[in-house]
C-alpha positions in Angstrom: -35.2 -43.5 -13.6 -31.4 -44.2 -12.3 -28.1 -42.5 -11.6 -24.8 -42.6 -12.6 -21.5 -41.2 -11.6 -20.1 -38.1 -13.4 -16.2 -37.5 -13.2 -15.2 -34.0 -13.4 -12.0 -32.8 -15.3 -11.1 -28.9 -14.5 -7.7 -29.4 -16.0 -10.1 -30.8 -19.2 -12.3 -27.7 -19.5 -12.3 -25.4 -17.0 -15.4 -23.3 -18.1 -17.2 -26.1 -18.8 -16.5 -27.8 -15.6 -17.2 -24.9 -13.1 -20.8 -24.7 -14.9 -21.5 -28.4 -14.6 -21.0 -28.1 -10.9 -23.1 -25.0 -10.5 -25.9 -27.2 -12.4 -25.5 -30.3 -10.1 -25.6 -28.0 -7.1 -29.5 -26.8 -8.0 -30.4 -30.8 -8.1 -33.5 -30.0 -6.5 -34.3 -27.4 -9.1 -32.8 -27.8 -12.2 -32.6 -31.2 -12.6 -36.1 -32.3 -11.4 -37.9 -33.7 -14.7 -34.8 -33.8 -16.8 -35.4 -36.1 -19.6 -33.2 -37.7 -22.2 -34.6 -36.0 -25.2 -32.7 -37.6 -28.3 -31.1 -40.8 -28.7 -29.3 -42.0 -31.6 -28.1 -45.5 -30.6 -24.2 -45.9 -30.6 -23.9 -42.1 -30.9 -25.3 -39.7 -28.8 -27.8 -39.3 -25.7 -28.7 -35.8 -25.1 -30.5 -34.3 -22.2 -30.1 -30.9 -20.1 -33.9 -29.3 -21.0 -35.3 -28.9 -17.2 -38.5 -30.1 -16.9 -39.9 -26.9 -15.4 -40.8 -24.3 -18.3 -39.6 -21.6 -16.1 -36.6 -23.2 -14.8 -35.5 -24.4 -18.8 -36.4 -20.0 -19.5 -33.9 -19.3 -17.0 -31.1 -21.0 -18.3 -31.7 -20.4 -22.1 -29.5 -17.9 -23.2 -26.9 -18.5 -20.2 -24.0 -19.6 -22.9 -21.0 -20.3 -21.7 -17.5 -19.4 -23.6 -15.4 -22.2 -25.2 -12.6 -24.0 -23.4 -9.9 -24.8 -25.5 -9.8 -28.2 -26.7 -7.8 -30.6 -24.0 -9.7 -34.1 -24.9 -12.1 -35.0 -27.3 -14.9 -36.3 -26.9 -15.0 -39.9 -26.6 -17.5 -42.6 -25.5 -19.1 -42.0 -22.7 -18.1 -38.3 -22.3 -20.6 -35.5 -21.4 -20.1 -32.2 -23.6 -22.3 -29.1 -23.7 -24.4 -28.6 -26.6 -23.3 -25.5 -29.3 -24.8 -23.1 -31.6 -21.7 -21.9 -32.8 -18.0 -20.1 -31.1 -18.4 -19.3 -27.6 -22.2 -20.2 -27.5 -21.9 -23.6 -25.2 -25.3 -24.3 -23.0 
């Protein structure tokens, strides 16, 4: 267990952002058992499947639409996962 310090960009992704804060405002809910569930060293470290069965059912199909593309992503940048155009979770 541990923390770290997220920065939020609006002017980056404004969809993307609002959603983040809606998720980090239901810490005691949806975050509670979070695990990182893949790691691929020097790549990627991807989490964001609640630990609660019927918390993670509550938020599977709530996609969120694109933002257009201000930064990429670089190191240590957190990005939604994507099944395709406007089908961010």
């Amino acid at each position: 267990t541990g923390t770290f310090v997220v920065e939020v960009h609006p002017d980056w992704a404004p969809i993307g952002a609002e959603r983040f804060v809606e998720l980090v405002g239901l810490r005691d809910v949806y975050w509670v058992g979070m695990r990182f569930f893949r790691v691929i060293p020097g790549f990627i470290a991807q989490f964001g499947i609640p630990g609660k069965p019927p918390i993670a059912a509550m938020w599977q199909n709530e996609q969120i639409k694109d933002d257009p593309v201000v930064e990429s992503n670089k190191r240590g940048t957190i990005a939604f996962a994507t099944s395709g155009p406007n089908a961010r979770t």
